[in-house]
Rosetta silent file (secondary structure, phi, psi, omega in degrees, C-alpha in Angstrom):
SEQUENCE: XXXXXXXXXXXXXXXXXXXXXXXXXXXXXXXXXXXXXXXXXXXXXXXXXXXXXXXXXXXXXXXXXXXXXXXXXXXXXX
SCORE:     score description
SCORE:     0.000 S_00000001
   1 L     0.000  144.614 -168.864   18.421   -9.367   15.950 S_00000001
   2 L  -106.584  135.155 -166.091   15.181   -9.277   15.262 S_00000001
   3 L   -81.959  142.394  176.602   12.441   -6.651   16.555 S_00000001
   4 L   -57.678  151.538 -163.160    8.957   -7.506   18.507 S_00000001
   5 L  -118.043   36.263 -171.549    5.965   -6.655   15.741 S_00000001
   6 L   -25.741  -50.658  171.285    3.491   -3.998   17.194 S_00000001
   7 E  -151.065  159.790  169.419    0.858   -5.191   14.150 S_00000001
   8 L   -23.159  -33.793 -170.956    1.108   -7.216   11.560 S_00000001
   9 L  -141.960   14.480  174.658    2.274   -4.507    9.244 S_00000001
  10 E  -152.390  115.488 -178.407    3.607   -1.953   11.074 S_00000001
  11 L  -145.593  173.429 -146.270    6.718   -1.636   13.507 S_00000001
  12 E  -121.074  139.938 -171.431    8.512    0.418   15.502 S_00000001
  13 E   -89.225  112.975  178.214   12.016    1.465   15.647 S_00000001
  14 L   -72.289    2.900  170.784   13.238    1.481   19.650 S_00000001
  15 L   -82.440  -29.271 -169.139   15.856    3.305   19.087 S_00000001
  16 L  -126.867   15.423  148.838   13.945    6.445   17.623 S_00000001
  17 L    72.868   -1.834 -173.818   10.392    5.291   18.601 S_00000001
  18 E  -102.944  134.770  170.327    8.960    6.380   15.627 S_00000001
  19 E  -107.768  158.527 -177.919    6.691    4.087   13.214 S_00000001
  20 L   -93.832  153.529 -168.564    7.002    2.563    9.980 S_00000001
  21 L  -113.916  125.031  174.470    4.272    2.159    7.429 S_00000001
  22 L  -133.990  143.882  176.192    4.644   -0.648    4.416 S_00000001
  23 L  -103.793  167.134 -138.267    2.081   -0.790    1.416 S_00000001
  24 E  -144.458  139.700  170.099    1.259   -4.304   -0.172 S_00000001
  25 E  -152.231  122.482 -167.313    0.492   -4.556   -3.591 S_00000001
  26 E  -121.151  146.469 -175.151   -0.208   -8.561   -4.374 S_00000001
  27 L  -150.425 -172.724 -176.027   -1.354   -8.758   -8.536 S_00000001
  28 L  -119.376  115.779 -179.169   -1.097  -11.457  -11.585 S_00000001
  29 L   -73.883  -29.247  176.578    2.378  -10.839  -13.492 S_00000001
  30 L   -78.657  -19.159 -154.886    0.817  -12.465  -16.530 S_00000001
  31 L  -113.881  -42.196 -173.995   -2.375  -10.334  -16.255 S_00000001
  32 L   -76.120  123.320  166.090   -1.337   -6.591  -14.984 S_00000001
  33 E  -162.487  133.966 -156.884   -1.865   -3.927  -17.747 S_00000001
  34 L   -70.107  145.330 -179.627   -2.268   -0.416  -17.290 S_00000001
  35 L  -120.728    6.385 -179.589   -5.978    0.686  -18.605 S_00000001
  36 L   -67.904  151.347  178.421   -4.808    4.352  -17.649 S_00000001
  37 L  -147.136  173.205  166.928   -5.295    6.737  -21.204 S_00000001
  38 L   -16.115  -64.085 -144.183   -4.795   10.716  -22.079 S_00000001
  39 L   -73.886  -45.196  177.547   -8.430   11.120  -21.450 S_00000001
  40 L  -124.609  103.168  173.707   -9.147    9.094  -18.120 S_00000001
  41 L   -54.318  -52.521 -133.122   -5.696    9.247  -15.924 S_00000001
  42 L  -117.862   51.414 -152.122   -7.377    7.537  -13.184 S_00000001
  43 L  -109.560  147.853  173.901   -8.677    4.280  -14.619 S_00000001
  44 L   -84.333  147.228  160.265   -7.065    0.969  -11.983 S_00000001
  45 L   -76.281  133.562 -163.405   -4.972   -1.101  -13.446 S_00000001
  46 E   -90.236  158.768 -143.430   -6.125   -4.995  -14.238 S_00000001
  47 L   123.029  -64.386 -147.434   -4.261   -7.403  -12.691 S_00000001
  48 L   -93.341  114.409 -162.566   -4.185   -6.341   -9.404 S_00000001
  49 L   -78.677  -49.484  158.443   -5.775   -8.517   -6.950 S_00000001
  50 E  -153.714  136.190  169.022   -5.121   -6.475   -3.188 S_00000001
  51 E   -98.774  112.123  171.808   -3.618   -3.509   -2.056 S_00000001
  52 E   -98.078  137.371  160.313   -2.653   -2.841    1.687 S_00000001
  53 E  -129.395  142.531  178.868   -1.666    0.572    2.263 S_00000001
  54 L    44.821   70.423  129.913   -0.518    1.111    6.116 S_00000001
  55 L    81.466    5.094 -171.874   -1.663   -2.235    7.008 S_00000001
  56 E  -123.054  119.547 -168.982   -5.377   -1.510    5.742 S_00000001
  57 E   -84.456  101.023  175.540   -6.973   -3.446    2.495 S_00000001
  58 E   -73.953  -42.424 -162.141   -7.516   -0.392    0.160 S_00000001
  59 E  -155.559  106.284  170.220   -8.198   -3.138   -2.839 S_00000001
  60 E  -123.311  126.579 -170.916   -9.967   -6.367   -2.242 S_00000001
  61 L    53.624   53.878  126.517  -10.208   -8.947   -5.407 S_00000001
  62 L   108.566   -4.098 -155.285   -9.486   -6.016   -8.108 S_00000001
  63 L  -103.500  148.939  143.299  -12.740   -4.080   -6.356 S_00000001
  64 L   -61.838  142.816  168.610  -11.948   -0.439   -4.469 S_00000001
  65 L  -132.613 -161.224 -158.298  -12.822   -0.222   -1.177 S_00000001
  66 L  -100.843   18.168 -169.063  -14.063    2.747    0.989 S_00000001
  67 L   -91.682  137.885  164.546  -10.654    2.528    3.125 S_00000001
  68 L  -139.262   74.200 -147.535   -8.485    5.242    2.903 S_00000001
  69 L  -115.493   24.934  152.663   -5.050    4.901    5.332 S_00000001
  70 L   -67.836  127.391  174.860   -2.674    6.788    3.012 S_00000001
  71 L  -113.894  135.779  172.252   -0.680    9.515    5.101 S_00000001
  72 L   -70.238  137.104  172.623    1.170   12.536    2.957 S_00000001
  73 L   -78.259  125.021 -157.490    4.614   12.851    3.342 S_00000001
  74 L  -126.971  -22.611 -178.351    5.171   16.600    3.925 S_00000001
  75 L  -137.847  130.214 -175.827    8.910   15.827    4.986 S_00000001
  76 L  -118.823  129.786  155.976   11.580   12.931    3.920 S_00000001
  77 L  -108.880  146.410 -169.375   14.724   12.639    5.828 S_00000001
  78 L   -63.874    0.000    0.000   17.425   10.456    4.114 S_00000001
């Protein structure tokens, strides 16, 4: 059975009320190659067209953006 949709990208389970978060990552399979090296770790990888994290466009057209709607996980339960 299928659950009601709170947003586009984020819904809620009614049995435990608590919500889930899904990131998006949409890229070119012929085109994605890591540009990360020793020197610069933190270089983006090419390819990669948009990124949703939590329902929020992080990476629009291959460009950074100034959104930042990553939450740390301080606890996982199984």
């Amino acid at each position: 059975m299928a659950r009601p949709l709170t947003s586009p990208f984020t819904s809620v389970d009614p049995a435990a009320a608590v919500p889930y978060y899904a990131d998006i990552c949409v890229f070119d399979r012929a085109a994605i190659a890591s540009n990360a090296t020793a020197k610069n770790p933190r270089r983006y990888a090419s390819g990669v067209a948009y990124v949703l994290v939590n329902g929020k466009l992080s990476m629009r057209g291959g460009k950074r953006t100034d959104v930042n709607a990553a939450k740390v996980l301080r606890e996982f339960e199984a």
